[in-house]
C-alpha positions as CSV (number, residue, x, y, z in Angstrom):
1,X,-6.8,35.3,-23.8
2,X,-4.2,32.3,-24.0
3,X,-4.7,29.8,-21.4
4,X,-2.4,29.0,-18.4
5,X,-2.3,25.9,-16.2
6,X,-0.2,25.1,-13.9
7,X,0.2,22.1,-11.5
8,X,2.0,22.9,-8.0
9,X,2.9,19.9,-5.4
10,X,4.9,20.4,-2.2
11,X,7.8,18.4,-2.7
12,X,7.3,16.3,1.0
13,X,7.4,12.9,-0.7
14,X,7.0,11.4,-4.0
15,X,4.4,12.2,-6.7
16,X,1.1,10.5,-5.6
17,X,-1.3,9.0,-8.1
18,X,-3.7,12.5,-6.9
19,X,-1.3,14.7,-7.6
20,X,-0.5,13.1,-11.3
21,X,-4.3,13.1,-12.0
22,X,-4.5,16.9,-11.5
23,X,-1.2,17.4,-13.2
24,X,-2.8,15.3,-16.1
25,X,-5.3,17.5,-16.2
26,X,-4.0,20.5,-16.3
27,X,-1.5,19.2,-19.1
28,X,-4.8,18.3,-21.4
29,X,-7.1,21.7,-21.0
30,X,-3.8,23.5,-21.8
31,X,-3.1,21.2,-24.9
32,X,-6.8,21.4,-25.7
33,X,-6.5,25.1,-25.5
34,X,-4.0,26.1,-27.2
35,X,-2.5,27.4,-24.1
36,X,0.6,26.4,-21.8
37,X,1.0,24.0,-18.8
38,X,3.3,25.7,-16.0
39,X,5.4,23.5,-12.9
40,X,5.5,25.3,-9.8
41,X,7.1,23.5,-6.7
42,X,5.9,25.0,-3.6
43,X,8.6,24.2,-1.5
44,X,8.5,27.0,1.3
45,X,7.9,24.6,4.2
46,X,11.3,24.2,4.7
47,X,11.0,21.8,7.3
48,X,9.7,19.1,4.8
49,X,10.6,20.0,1.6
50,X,13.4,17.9,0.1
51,X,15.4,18.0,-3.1
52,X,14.8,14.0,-3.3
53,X,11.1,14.8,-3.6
54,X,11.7,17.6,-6.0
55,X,13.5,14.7,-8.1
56,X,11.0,12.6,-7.6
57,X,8.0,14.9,-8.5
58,X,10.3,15.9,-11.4
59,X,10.8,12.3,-12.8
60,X,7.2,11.0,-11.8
61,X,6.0,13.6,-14.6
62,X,8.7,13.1,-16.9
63,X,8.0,9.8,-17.1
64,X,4.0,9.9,-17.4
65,X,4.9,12.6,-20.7
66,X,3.5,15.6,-18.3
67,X,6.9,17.7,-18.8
68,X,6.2,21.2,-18.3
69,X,6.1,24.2,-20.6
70,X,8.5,26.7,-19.9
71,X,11.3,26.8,-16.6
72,X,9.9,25.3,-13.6
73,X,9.8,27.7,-10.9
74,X,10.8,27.3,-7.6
75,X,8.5,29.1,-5.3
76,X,11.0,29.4,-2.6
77,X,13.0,31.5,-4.7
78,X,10.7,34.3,-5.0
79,X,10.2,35.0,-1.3
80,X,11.3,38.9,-1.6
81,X,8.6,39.5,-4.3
82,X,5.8,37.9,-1.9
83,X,7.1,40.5,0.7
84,X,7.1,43.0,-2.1
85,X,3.3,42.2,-2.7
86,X,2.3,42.2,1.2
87,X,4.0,45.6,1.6
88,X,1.7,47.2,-1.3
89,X,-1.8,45.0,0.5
90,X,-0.5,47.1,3.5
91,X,-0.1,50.7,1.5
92,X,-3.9,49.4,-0.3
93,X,-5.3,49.4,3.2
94,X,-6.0,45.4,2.3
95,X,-3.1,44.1,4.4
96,X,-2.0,45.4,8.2
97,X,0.4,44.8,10.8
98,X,-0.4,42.8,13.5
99,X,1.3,42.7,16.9
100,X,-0.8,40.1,18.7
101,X,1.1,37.0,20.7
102,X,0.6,33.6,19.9
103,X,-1.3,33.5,22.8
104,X,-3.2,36.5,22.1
105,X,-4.0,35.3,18.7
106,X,-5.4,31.9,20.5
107,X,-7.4,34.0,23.0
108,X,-9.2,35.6,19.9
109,X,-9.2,32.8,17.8
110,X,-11.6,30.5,20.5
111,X,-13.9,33.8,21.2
112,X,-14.6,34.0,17.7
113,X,-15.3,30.5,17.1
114,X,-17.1,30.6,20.2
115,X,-19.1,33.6,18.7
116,X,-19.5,32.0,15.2
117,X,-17.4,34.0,13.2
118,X,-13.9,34.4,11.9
119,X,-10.8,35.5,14.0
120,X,-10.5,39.7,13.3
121,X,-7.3,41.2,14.9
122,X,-7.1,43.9,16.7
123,X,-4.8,45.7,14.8
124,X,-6.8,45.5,11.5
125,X,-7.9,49.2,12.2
126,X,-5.4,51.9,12.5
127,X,-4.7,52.8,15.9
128,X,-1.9,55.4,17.3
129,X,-0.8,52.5,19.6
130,X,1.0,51.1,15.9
131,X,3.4,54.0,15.8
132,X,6.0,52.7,17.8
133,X,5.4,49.0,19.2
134,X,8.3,47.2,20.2
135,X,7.5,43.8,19.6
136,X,7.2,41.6,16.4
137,X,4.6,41.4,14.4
138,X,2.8,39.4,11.4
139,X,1.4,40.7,8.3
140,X,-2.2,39.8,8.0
141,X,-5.1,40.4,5.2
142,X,-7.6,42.4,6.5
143,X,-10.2,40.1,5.3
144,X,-14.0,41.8,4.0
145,X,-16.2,43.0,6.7
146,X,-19.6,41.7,5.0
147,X,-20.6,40.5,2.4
148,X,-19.7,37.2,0.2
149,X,-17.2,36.0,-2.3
150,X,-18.4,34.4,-5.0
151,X,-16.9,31.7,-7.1
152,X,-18.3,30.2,-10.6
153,X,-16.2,27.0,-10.7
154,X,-16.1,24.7,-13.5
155,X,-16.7,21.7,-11.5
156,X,-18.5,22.3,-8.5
157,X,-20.7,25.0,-9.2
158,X,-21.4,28.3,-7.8
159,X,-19.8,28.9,-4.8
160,X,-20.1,31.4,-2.1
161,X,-18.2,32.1,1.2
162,X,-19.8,34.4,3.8
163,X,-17.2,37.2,4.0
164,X,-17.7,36.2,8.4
165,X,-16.0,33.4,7.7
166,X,-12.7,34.7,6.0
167,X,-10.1,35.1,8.8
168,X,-7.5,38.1,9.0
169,X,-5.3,35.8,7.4
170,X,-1.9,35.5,7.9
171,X,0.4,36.8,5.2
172,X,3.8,37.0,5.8
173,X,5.2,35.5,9.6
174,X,7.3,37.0,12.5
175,X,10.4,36.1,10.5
176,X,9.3,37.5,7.1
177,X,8.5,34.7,5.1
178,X,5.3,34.4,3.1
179,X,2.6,32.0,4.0
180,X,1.5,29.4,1.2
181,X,-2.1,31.7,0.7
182,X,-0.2,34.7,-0.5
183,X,2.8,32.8,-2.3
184,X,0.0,30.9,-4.3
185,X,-1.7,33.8,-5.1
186,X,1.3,36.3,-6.2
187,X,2.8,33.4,-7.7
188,X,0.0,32.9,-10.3
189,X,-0.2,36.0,-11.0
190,X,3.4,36.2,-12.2
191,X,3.0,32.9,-13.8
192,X,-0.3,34.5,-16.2
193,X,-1.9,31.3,-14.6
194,X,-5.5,32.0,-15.8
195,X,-7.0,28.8,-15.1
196,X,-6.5,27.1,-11.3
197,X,-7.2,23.1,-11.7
198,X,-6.8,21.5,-8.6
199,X,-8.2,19.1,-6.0
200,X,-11.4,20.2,-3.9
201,X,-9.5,19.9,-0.8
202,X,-8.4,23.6,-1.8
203,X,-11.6,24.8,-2.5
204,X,-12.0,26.7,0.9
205,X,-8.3,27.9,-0.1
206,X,-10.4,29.8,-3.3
207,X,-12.1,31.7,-1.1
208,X,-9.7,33.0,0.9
209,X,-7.7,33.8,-1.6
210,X,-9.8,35.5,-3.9
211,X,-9.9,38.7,-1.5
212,X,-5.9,39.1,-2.0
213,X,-6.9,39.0,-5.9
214,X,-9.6,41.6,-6.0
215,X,-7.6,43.7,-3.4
216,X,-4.5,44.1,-6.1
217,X,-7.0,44.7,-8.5
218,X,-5.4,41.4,-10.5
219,X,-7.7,39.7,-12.9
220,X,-9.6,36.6,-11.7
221,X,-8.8,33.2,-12.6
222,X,-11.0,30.9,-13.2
223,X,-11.3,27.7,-10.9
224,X,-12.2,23.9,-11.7
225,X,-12.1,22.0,-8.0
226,X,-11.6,18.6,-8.6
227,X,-12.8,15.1,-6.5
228,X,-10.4,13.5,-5.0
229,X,-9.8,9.8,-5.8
230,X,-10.9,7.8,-2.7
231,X,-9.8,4.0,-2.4
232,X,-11.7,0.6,-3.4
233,X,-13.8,1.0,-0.1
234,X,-14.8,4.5,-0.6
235,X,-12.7,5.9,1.9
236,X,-10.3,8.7,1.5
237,X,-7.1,7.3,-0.4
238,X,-4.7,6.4,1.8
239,X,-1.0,4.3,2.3
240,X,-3.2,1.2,3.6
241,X,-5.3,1.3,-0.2
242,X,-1.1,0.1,-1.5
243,X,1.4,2.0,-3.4
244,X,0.1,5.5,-3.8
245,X,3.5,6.8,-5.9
246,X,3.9,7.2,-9.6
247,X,7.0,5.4,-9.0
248,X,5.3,3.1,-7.5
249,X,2.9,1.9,-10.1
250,X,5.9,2.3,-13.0
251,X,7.7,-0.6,-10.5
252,X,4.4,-3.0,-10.9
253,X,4.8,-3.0,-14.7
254,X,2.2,0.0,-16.2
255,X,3.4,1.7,-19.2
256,X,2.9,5.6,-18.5
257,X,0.5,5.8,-21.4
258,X,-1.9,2.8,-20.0
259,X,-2.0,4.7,-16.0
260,X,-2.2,8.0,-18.1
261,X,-5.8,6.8,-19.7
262,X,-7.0,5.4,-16.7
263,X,-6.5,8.3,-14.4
264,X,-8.1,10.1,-17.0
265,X,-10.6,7.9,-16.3
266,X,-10.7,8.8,-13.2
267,X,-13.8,11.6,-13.0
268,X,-13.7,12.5,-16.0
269,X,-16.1,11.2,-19.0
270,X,-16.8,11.3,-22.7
271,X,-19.9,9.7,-23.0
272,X,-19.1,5.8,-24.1
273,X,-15.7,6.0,-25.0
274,X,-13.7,4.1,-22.1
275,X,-9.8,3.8,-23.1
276,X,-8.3,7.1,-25.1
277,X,-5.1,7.7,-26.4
278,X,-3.1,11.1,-25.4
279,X,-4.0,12.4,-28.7
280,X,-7.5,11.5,-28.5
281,X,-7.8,13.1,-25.0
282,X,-6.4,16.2,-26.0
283,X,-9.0,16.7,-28.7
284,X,-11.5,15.0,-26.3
285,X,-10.9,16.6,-22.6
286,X,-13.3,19.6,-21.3
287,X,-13.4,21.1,-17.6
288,X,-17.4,20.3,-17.7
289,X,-16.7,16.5,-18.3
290,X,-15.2,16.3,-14.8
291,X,-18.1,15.0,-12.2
292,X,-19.0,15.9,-8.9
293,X,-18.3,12.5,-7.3
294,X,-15.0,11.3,-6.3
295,X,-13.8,8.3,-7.9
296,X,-12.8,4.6,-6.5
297,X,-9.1,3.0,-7.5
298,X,-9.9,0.1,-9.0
299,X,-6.5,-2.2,-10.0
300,X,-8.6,-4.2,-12.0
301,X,-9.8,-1.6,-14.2
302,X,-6.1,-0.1,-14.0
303,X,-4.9,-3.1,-15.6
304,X,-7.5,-3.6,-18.3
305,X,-6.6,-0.4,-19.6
306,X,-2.8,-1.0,-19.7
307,X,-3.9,-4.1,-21.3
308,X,-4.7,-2.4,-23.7
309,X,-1.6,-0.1,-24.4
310,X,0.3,-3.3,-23.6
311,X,-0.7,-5.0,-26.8
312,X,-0.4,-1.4,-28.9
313,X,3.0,-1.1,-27.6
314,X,6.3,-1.8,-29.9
315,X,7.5,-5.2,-29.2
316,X,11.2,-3.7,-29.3
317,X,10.2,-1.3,-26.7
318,X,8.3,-3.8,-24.8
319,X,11.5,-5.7,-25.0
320,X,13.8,-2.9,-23.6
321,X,11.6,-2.4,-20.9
322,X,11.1,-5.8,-19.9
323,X,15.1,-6.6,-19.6
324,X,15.3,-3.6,-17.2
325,X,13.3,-5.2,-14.9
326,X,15.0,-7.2,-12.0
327,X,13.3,-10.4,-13.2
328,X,15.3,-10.8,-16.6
329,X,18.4,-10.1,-14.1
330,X,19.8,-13.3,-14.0
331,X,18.8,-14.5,-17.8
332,X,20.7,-15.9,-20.0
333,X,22.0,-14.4,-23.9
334,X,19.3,-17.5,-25.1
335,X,16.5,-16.7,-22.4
336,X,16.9,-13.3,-23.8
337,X,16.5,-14.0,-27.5
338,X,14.0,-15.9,-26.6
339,X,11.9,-13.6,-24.6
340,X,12.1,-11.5,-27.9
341,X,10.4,-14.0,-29.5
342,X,7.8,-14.3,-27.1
343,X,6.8,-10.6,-26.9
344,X,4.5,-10.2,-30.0
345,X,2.4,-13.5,-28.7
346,X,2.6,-12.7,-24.9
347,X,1.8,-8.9,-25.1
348,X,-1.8,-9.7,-26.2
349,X,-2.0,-12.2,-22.7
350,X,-0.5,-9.7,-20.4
351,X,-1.7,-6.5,-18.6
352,X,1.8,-5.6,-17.4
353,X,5.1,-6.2,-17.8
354,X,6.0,-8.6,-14.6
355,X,2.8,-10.3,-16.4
356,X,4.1,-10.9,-19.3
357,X,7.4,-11.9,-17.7
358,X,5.7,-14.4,-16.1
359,X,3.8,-16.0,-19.4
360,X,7.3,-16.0,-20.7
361,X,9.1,-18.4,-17.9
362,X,8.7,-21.3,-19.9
363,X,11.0,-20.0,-22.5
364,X,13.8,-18.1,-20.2
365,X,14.0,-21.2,-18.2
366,X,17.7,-23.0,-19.0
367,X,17.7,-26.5,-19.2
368,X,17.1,-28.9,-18.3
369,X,14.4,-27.2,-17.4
370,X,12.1,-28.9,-14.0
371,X,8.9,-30.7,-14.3
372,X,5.6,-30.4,-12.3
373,X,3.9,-33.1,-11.2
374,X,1.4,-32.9,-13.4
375,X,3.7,-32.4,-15.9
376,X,5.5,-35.4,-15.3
377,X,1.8,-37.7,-15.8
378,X,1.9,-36.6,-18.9
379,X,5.4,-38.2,-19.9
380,X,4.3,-42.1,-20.3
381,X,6.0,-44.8,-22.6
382,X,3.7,-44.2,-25.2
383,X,4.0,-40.6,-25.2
384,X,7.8,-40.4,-25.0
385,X,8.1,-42.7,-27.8
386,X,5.2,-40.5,-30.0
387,X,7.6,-37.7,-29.2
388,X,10.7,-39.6,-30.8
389,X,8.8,-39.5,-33.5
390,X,7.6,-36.2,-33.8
391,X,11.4,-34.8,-33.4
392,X,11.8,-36.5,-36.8
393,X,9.6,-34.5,-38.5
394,X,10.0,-31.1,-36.6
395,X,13.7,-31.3,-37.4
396,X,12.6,-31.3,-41.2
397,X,10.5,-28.3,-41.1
398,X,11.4,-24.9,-41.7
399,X,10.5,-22.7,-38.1
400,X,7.7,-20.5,-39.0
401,X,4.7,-20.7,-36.7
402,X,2.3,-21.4,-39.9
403,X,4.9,-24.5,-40.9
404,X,4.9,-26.0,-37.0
405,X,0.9,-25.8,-37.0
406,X,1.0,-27.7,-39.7
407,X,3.4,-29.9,-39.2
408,X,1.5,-31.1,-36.0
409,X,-1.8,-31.3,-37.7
410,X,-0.3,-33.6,-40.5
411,X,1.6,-35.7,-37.6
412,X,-1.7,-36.0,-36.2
413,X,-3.0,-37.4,-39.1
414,X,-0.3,-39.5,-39.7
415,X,-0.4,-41.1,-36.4
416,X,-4.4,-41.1,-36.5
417,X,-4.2,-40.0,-33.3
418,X,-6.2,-37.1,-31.3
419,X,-4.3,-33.7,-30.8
420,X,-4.9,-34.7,-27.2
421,X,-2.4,-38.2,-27.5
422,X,0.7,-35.6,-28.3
423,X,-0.4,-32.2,-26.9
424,X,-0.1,-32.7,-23.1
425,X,3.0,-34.4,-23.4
426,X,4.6,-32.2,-26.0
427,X,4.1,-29.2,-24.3
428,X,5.0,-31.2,-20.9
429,X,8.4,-32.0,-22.4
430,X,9.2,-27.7,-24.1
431,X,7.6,-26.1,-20.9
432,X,8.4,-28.3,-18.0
433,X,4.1,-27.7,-17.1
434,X,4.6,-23.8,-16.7
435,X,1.7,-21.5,-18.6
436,X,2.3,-20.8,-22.1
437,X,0.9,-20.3,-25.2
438,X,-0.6,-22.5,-28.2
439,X,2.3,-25.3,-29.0
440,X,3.3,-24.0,-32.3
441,X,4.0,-20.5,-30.9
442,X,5.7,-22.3,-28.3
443,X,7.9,-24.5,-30.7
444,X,8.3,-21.2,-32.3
445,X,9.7,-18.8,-29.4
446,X,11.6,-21.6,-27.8
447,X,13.8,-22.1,-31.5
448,X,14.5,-25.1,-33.6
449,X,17.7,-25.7,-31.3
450,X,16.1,-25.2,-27.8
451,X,13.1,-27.1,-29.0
452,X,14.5,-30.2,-30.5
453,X,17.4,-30.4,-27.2
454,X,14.0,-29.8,-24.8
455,X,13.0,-32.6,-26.5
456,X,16.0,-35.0,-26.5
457,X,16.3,-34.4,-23.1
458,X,13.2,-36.3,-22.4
459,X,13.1,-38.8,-25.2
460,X,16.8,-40.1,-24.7
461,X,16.8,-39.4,-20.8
C-alpha cells in the first residue's frame, strides 16, 4: 500500500509554528515512505475563512520547502459529495434525520450529561412521526449503542472510547452543509489519505470519526496524534509566548532550512544526533521517534540551530537575502560591496540574518563614520601618529587577508611595539568602536580605498 499524508489547516489566520510542525511531518513520513504528501484547506467555516489566509498558509509552506504533492484541494468545493456521503450513512441505517430544535437538542444535551452519557436523539430510531414532519431538520450519525472504538495510534498508544460517550453527531446542518467531522472523513477517503498525522488536540476527533469509517465500510487509516508545542513556561503556546507565524519567524532572520531542523526537533528524536539536514531527516524520520511529551519553544535553541545552516549557507544567497531586508534599505553601492565582503567571515558569528547585519555595521557605515567614546580614548597623539605610519605600509601591500596579517605582525616588529599599542586604535579609527571581526578581516572587507580614507580621516583630521 503507498502511503498518503496529508496536512489540512483552516485558513483563519496565518500558518502557525504548530501547524508547520505537523505539515513537516507529514511531508517527511511521506518522503520516507515512498508515498505522497497531500494539502487540504478546510475552509468551510465560512465566517472565518479568508483567501489572505489561504495565501498565507500557501506561502508559509512554500517557503519552508513543504509544497504539496498533487493539486491542493479546497474542501469547500466538495460540499455536494459530503451530502452525497450523508445520504448513503442514512440509506446504511448509520446516519438519520433529525427534527429536534435547538432548544430541544439543549434540553437533551444537559439530561445526558447530567446522566453521564452522550446526547442520543430522538429520532435516531425510525418512527412513523418521520413521514411527513414539517419542520427542518439535521442529519446526524447514529453513533454505536455499546461497545468501544478502538484506536492503535503511533504516538500515543492504544486508545479506546466508550461507544456512551460518542454523541449522535451532527453531519450535515439545517441549511445542508457538512460539518467539519464528516468533511474530514469523506475527504480522506477521496484523497487515499492512509496515514492521519496531526496534533493530539484531535485525538477525541479519531474517535468520533472512526464510526463514519467503519459504517461505509472504508478502510481504516492509521493515526499518529502528535504533542503540541507548549511555550518556554510550559504553558499552552500562545500570542503572549511572541510571533507564533511562519511569517513571522522568516521576518526575524531564520533561513527555512535552520526553523525546518529545529521544529523537527521539536518531539521528535534520533538518539544523539541534534541538527539534521532535510536529506538526513528523510532517511532518518519514523512515526515511533515522536514522544509522548509536548515540547517547550526555546529561541535559544532555535537560533543555535539556524546557526548552523547560517554558516552552511551560500554566501551569494546569504547576500540576496540579506539586501532584501529593510536594514540594507538605505545602503550605499559601497556599503553593499562591502557587506559582500563581510558575509563569508560574519556568517560563522551570526545566528540570523538581522545578526549578521548587525556584525556588519562597521563596514556599511559611510564616512566619516562616528566614534564612541571609548572609541575616541583610543585615538591619542601617539597612536594617531603610529597610524601615519602604518598607512605607509598598508598602502604597499597587496589586499589579501593573509598579506594584511602579516603586514601588521611585521609593523609590529618594526615598531617593537605590542599588538595592543596599534590594535585599539587601528580598529578605533576603520570601525568608529562598533563590533567587528579580527583587524585584518576588517582591513580586508572594508577595501584598500575605504580603509586607507578611514584612516586619513583620522590621521590628517
Amino acid at each position: 500500500m503507498s502511503v498518503v499524508t496529508r496536512f489540512a489547516p483552516s485558513p483563519t489566520g496565518f500558518l502557525h509554528i504548530g501547524g508547520a510542525r505537523t505539515a513537516l511531518f507529514n511531508w517527511l513520513y511521506a518522503k520516507r515512505m515512498g508515498g505522497l504528501y497531500r494539502l487540504r484547506i478546510e475552509d468551510t467555516d465560512a465566517e472565518r475563512s479568508t483567501q489572505a489566509a489561504v495565501e498565507a498558509i500557501i506561502d508559509g509552506l512554500n517557503w519552508l520547502e513543504l509544497a504539496p504533492d498533487g493539486e491542493i484541494i479546497m474542501q469547500s468545493a466538495r460540499a455536494p459529495r459530503h451530502r452525497e456521503i450523508a445520504e448513503a450513512l442514512i440509506g446504511r441505517g448509520a446516519a438519520f434525520r433529525c427534527y429536534c430544535s435547538p432548544e430541544e437538542v439543549e434540553a437533551l444535551r444537559t439530561e445526558a450529561h447530567a446522566e453521564g452519557r452522550a446526547l442520543r436523539s430522538p429520532w435516531r430510531e425510525p418512527s412513523p412521526r418521520q413521514a411527513t414532519p414539517d419542520r427542518p431538520f439535521v442529519v446526524r450519525l447514529r453513533a454505536p449503542d455499546a461497545g468501544a472504538i478502538d484506536i492503535d495510534d503511533a504516538v500515543q498508544g492504544p486508545v479506546r472510547f466508550e461507544a456512551k460517550t460518542i454523541d449522535d453527531l451532527v453531519l450535515l446542518r439545517a441549511d445542508g452543509t457538512p460539518t467539519y467531522m464528516l468533511a474530514v472523513v469523506v475527504d480522506d477517503y477521496d484523497m487515499g489519505v492512509t496515514h492521519i498525522i496531526r496534533g493530539d488536540d484531535h485525538l477525541n476527533n479519531a474517535g468520533r470519526q472512526l464510526p463514519i469509517i467503519l459504517a461505509m465500510d472504508w478502510p481504516k487509516p492509521a493515526y499518529a496524534h502528535i504533542p503540541l508545542i507548549h511555550g518556554p513556561d510550559g504553558a499552552k503556546l500562545s500570542k503572549r509566548h511572541g510571533a507564533l507565524g511562519v511569517d513571522a519567524y522568516r521576518d526575524m532572520g531564520f533561513l527555512p532550512e535552520g526553523l525546518s531542523a529545529y521544529l523537527l526537533r521539536l518531539g521528535w528524536g534520533a538518539g544523539d544526533v541534534d541538527v539534521v539536514t532535510r536529506d538526513e531527516a528523510i532517511a532518518l524520520f519514523s512515526l515511533d521517534g515522536i514522544g509522548r511529551s509536548p515540547s517547550r519553544l526555546d529561541f535559544d535553541k532555535m537560533a543555535s540551530v539556524n546557526a548552523v545552516f547560517m554558516k552552511n549557507a551560500s554566501d551569494d544567497r546569504l547576500l540576496t537575502l540579506a539586501l532584501d531586508r529593510p536594514e540594507a534599505s538605505g545602503w550605499s553601492a559601497g556599503g553593499r560591496e562591502r557587506f559582500a565582503r563581510a558575509i563569508p567571515t560574519l556568517k560563522h558569528r551570526a545566528a540570523t540574518l538581522p545578526l549578521m547585519i548587525a556584525e556588519a555595521s562597521f563596514a556599511v557605515q559611510e564616512r566619516p563614520i562616528a566614534f564612541t567614546d571609548k572609541a575616541k580614548v583610543q585615538l591619542s597623539e601617539d597612536s594617531i601618529a603610529r597610524l601615519q605610519r602604518l598607512s605607509i605600509w598598508l598602502n604597499q601591500t597587496i589586499w589579501t587577508p593573509d598579506a594584511l596579517h602579516q603586514i601588521l605582525a611585521d609593523f609590529v616588529a618594526a615598531e617593537n611595539i605590542g599588538m595592543g599599542k596599534i590594535g585599539p586604535p587601528l580598529r578605533a579609527s576603520l570601525t568608529g568602536g562598533l563590533p567587528s571581526p579580527d583587524l585584518a578581516q576588517v582591513l580586508y572587507i572594508l577595501g584598500r580605498d575605504e580603509a586607507l580614507a578611514r584612516l586619513a580621516d583620522v590621521t590628517k583630521g
